[in-house]
Each structure stands twice: as C-alpha cells, then as structure tokens.
mmCIF entry with sequence, helices, sheets and N, C-alpha, C, O atoms, coordinates in Angstrom:
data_MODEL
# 
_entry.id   MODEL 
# 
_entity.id                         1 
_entity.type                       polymer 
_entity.pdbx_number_of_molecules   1 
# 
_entity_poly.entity_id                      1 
_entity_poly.type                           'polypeptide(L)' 
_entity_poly.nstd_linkage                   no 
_entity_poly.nstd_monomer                   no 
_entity_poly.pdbx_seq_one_letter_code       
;(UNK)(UNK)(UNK)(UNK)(UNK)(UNK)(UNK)(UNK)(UNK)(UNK)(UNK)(UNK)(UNK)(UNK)(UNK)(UNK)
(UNK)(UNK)(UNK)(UNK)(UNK)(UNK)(UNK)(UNK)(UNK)(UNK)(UNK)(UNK)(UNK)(UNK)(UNK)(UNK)
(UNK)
;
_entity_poly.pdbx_seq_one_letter_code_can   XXXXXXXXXXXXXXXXXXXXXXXXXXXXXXXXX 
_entity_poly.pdbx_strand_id                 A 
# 
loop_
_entity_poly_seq.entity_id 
_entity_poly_seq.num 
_entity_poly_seq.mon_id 
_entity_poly_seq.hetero 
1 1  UNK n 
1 2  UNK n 
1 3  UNK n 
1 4  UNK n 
1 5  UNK n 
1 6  UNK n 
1 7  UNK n 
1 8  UNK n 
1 9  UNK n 
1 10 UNK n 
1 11 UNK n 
1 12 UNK n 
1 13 UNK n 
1 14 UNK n 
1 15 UNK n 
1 16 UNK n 
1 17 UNK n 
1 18 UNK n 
1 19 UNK n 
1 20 UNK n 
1 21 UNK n 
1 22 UNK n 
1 23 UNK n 
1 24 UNK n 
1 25 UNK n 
1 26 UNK n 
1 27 UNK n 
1 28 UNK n 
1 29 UNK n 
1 30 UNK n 
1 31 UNK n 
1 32 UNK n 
1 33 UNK n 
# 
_struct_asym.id          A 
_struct_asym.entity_id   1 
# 
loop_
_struct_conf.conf_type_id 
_struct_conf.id 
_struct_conf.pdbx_PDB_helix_id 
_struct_conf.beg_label_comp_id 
_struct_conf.beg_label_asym_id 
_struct_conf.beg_label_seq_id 
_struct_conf.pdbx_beg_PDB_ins_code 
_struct_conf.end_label_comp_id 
_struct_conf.end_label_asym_id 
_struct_conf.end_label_seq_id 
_struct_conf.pdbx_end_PDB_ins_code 
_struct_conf.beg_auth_comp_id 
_struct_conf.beg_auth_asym_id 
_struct_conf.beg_auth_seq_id 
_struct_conf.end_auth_comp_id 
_struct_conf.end_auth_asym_id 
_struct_conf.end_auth_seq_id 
_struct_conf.pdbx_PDB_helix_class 
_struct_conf.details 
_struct_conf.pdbx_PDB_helix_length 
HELX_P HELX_P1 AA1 UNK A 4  ? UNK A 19 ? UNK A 4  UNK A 19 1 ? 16 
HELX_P HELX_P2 AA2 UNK A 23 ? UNK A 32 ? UNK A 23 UNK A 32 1 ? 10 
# 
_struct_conf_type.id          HELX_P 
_struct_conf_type.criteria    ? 
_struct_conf_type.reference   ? 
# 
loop_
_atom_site.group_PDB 
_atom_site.id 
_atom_site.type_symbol 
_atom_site.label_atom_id 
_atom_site.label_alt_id 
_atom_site.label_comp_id 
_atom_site.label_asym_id 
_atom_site.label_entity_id 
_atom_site.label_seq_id 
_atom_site.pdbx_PDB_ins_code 
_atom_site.Cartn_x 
_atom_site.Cartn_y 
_atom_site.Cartn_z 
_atom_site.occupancy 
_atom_site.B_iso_or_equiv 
_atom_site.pdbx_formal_charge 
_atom_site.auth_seq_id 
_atom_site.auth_comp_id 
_atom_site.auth_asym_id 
_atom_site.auth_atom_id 
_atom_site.pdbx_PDB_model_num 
ATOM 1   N N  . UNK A 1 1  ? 31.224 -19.683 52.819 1.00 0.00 ? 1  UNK A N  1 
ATOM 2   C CA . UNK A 1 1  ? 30.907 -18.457 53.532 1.00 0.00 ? 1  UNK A CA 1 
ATOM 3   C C  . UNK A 1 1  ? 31.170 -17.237 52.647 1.00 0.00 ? 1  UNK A C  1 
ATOM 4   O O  . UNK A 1 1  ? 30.297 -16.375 52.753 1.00 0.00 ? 1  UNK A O  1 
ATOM 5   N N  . UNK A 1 2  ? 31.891 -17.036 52.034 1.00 0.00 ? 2  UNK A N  1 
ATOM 6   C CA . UNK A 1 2  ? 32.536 -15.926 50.903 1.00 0.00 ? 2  UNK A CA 1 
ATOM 7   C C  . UNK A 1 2  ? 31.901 -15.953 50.043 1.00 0.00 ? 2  UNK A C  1 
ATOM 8   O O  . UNK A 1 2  ? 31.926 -14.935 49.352 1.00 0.00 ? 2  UNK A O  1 
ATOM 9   N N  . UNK A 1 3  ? 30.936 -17.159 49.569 1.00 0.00 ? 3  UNK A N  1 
ATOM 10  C CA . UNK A 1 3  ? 29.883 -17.055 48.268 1.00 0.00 ? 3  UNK A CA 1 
ATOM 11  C C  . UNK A 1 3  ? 28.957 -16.744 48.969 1.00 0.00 ? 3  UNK A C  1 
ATOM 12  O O  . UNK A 1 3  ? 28.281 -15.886 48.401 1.00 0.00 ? 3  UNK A O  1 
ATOM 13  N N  . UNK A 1 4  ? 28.550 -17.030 50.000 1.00 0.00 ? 4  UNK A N  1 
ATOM 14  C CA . UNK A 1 4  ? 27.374 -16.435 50.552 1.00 0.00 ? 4  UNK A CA 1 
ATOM 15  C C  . UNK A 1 4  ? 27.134 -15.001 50.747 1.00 0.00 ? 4  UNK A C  1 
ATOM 16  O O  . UNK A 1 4  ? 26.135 -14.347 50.450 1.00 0.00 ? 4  UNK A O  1 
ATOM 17  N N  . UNK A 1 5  ? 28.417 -14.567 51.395 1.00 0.00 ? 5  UNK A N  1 
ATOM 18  C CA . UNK A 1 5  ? 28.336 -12.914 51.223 1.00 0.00 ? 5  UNK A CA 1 
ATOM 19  C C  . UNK A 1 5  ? 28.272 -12.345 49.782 1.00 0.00 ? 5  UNK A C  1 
ATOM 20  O O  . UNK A 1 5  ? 27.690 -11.352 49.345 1.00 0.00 ? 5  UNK A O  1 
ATOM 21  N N  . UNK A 1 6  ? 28.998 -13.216 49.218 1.00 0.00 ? 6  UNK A N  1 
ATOM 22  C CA . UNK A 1 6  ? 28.706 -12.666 47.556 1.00 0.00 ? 6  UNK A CA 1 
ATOM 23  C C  . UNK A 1 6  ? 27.570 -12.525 47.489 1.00 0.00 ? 6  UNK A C  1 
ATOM 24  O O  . UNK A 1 6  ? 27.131 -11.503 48.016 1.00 0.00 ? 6  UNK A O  1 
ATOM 25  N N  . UNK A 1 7  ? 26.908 -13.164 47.040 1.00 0.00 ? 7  UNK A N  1 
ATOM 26  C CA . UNK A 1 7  ? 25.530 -14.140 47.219 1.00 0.00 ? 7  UNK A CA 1 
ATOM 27  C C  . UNK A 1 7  ? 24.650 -12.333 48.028 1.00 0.00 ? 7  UNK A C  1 
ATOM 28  O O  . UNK A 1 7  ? 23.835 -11.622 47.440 1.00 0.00 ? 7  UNK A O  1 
ATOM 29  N N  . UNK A 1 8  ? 25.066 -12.172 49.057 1.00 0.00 ? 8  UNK A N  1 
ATOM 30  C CA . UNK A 1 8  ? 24.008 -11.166 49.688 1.00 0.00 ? 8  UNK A CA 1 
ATOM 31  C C  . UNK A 1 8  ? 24.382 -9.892  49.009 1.00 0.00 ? 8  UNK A C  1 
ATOM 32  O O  . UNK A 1 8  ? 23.497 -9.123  48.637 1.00 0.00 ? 8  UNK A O  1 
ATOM 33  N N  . UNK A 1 9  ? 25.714 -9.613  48.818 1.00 0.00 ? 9  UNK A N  1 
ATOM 34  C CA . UNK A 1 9  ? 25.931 -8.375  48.270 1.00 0.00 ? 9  UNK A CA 1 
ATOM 35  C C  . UNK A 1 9  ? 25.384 -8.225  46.540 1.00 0.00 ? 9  UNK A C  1 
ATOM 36  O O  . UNK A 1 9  ? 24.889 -7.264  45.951 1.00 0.00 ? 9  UNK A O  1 
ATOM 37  N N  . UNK A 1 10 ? 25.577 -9.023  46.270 1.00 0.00 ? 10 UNK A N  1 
ATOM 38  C CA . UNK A 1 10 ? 24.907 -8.991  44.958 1.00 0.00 ? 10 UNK A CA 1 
ATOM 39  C C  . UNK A 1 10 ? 23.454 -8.957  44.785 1.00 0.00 ? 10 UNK A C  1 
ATOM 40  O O  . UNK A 1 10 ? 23.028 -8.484  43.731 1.00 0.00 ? 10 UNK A O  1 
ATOM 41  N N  . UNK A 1 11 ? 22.581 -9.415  45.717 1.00 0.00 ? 11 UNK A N  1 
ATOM 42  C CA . UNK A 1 11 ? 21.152 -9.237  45.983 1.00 0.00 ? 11 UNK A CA 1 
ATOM 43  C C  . UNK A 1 11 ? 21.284 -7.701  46.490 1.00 0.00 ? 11 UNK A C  1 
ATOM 44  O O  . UNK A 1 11 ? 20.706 -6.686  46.102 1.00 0.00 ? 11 UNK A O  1 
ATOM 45  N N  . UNK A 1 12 ? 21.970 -7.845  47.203 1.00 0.00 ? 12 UNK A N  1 
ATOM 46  C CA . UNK A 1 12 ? 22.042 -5.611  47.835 1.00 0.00 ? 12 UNK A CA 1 
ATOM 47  C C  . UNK A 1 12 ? 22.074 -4.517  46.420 1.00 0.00 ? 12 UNK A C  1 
ATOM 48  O O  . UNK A 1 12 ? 21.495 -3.481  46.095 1.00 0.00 ? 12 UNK A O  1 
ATOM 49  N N  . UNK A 1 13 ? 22.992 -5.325  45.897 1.00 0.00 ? 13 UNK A N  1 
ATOM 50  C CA . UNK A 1 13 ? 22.745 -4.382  44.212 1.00 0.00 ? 13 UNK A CA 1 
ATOM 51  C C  . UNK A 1 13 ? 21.413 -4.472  43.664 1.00 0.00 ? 13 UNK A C  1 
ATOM 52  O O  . UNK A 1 13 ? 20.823 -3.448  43.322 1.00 0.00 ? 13 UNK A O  1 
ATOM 53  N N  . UNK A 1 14 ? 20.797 -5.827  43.534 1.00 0.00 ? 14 UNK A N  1 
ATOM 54  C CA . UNK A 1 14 ? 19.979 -6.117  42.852 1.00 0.00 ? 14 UNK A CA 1 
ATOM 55  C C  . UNK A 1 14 ? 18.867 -5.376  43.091 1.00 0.00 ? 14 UNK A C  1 
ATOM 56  O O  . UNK A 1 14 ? 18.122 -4.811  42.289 1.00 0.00 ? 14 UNK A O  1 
ATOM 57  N N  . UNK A 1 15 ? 18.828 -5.438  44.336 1.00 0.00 ? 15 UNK A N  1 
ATOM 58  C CA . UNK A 1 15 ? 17.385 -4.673  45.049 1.00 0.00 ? 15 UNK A CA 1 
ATOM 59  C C  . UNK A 1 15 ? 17.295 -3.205  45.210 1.00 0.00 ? 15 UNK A C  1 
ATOM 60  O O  . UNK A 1 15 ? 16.303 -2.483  45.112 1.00 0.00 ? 15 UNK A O  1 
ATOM 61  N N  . UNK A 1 16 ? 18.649 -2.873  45.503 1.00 0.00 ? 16 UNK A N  1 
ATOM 62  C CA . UNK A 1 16 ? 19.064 -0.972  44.756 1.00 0.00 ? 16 UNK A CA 1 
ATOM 63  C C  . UNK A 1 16 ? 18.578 -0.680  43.443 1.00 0.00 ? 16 UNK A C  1 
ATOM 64  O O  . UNK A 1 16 ? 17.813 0.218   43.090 1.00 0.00 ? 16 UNK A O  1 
ATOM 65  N N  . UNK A 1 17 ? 19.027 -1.399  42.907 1.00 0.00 ? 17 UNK A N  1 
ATOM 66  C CA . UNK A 1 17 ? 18.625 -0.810  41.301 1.00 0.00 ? 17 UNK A CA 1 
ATOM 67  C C  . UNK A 1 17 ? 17.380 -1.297  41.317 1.00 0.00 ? 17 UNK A C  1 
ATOM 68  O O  . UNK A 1 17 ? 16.799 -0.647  40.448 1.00 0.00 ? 17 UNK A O  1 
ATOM 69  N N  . UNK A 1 18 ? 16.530 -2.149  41.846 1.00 0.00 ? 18 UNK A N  1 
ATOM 70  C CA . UNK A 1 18 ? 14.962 -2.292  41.437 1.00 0.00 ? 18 UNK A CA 1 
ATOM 71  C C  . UNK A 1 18 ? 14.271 -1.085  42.098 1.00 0.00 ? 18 UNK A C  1 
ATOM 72  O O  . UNK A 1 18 ? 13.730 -0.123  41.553 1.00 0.00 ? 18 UNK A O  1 
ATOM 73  N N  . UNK A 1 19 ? 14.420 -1.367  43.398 1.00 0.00 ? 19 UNK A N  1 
ATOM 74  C CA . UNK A 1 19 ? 13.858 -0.208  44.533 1.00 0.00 ? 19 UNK A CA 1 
ATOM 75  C C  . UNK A 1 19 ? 14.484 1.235   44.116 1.00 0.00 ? 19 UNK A C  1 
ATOM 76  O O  . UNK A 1 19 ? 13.911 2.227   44.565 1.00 0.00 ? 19 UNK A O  1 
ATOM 77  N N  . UNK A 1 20 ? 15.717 1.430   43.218 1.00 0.00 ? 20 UNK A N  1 
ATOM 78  C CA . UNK A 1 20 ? 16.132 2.743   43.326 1.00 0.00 ? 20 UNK A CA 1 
ATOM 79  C C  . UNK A 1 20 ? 16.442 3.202   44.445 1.00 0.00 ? 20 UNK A C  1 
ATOM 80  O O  . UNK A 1 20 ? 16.302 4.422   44.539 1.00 0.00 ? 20 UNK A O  1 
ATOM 81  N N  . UNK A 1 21 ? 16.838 2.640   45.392 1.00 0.00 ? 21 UNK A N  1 
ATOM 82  C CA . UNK A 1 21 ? 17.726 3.170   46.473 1.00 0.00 ? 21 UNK A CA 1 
ATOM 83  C C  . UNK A 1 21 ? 18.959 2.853   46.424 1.00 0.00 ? 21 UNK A C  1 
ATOM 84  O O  . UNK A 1 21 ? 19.393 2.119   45.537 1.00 0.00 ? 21 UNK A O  1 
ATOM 85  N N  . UNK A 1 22 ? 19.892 3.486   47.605 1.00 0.00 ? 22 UNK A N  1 
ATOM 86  C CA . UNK A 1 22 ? 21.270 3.575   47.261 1.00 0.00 ? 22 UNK A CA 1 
ATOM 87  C C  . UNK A 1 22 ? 21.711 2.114   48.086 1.00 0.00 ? 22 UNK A C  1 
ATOM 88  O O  . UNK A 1 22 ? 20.729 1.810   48.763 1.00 0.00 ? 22 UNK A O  1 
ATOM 89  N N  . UNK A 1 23 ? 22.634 1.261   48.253 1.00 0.00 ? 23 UNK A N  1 
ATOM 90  C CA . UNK A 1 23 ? 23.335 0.073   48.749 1.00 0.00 ? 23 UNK A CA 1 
ATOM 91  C C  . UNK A 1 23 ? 23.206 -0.023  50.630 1.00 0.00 ? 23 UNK A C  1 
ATOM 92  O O  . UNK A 1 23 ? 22.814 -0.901  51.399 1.00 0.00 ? 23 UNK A O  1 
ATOM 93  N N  . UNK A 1 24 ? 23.790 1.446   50.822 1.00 0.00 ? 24 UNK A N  1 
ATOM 94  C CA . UNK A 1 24 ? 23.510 1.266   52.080 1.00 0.00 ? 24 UNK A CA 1 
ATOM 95  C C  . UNK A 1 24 ? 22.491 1.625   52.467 1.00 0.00 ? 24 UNK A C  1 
ATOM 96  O O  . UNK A 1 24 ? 22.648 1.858   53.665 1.00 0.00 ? 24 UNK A O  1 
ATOM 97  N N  . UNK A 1 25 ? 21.473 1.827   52.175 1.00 0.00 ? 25 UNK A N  1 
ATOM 98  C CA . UNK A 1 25 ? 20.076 1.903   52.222 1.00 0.00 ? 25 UNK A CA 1 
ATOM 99  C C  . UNK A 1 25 ? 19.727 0.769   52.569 1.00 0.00 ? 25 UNK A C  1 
ATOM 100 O O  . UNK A 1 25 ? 19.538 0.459   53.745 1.00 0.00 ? 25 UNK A O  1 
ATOM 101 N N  . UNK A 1 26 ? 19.589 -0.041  51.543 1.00 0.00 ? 26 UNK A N  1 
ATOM 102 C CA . UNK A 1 26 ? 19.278 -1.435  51.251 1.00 0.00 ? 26 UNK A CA 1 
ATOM 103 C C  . UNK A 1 26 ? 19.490 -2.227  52.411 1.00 0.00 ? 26 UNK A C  1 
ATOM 104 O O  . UNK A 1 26 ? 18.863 -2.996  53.139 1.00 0.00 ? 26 UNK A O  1 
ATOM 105 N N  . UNK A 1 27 ? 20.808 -1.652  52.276 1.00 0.00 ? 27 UNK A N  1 
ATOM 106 C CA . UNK A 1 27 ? 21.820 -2.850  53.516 1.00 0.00 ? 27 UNK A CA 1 
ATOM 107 C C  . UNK A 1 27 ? 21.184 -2.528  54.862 1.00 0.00 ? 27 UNK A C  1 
ATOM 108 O O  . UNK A 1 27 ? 20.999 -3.555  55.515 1.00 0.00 ? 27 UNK A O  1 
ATOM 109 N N  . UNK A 1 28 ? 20.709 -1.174  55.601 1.00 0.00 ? 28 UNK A N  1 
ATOM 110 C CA . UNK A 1 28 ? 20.416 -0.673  56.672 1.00 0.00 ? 28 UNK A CA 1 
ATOM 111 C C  . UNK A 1 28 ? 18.838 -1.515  56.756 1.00 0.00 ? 28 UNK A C  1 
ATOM 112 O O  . UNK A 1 28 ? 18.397 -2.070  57.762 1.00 0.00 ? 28 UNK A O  1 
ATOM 113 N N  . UNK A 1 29 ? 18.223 -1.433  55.527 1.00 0.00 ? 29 UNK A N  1 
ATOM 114 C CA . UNK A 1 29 ? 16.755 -2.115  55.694 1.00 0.00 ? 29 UNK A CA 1 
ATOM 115 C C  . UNK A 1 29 ? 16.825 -3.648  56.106 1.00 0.00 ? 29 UNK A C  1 
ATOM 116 O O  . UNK A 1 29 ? 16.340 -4.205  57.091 1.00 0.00 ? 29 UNK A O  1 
ATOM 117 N N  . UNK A 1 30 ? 17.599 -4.178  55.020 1.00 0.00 ? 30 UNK A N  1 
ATOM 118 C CA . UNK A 1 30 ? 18.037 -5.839  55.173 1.00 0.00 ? 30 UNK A CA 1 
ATOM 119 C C  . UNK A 1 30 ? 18.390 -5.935  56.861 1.00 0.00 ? 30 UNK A C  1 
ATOM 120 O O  . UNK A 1 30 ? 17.625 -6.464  57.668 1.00 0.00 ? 30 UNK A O  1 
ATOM 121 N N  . UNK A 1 31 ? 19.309 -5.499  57.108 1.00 0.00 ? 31 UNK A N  1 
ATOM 122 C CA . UNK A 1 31 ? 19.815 -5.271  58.505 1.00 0.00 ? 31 UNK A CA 1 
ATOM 123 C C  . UNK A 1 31 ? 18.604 -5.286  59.599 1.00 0.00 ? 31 UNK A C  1 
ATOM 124 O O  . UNK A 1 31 ? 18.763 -6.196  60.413 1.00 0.00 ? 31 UNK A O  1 
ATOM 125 N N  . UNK A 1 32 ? 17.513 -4.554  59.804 1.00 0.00 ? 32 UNK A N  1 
ATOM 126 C CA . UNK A 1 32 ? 16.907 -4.888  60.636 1.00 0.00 ? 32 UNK A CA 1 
ATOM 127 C C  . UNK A 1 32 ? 15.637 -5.856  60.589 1.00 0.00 ? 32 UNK A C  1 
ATOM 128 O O  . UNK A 1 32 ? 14.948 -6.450  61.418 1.00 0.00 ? 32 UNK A O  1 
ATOM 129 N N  . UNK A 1 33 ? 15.660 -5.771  59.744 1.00 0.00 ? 33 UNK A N  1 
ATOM 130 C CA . UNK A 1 33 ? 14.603 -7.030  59.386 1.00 0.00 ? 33 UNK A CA 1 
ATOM 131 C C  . UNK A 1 33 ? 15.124 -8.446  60.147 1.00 0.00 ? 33 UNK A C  1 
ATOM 132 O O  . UNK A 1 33 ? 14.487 -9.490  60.013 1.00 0.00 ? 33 UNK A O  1 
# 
C-alpha cells in the first residue's frame, strides 16, 4: 500500500513537470476523474 502511494505520487510529479502544472493541480484533476 505505501509503494503504491509512492507509485501515485511520483506519477503526480511526473505529470506536473510534463503538463507544467503545479502537484496539486494534478492531484485535484487525478482526483475527479
């Protein structure tokens, strides 16, 4: 379970720095999807 959140938070970076948005951005989009 703890690698998995790793696992998502590290995709949350990943996709910030591609998309150029900020983390909780990311996270708010991921979130409702």
């Amino acid at each position: 379970m703890v690698r998995r959140a790793a696992a998502a938070a590290f995709s949350e970076v990943k996709i910030a720095r591609l998309s150029g948005l900020s983390r909780t951005t990311v996270r708010s989009i991921l979130g409702k999807r």
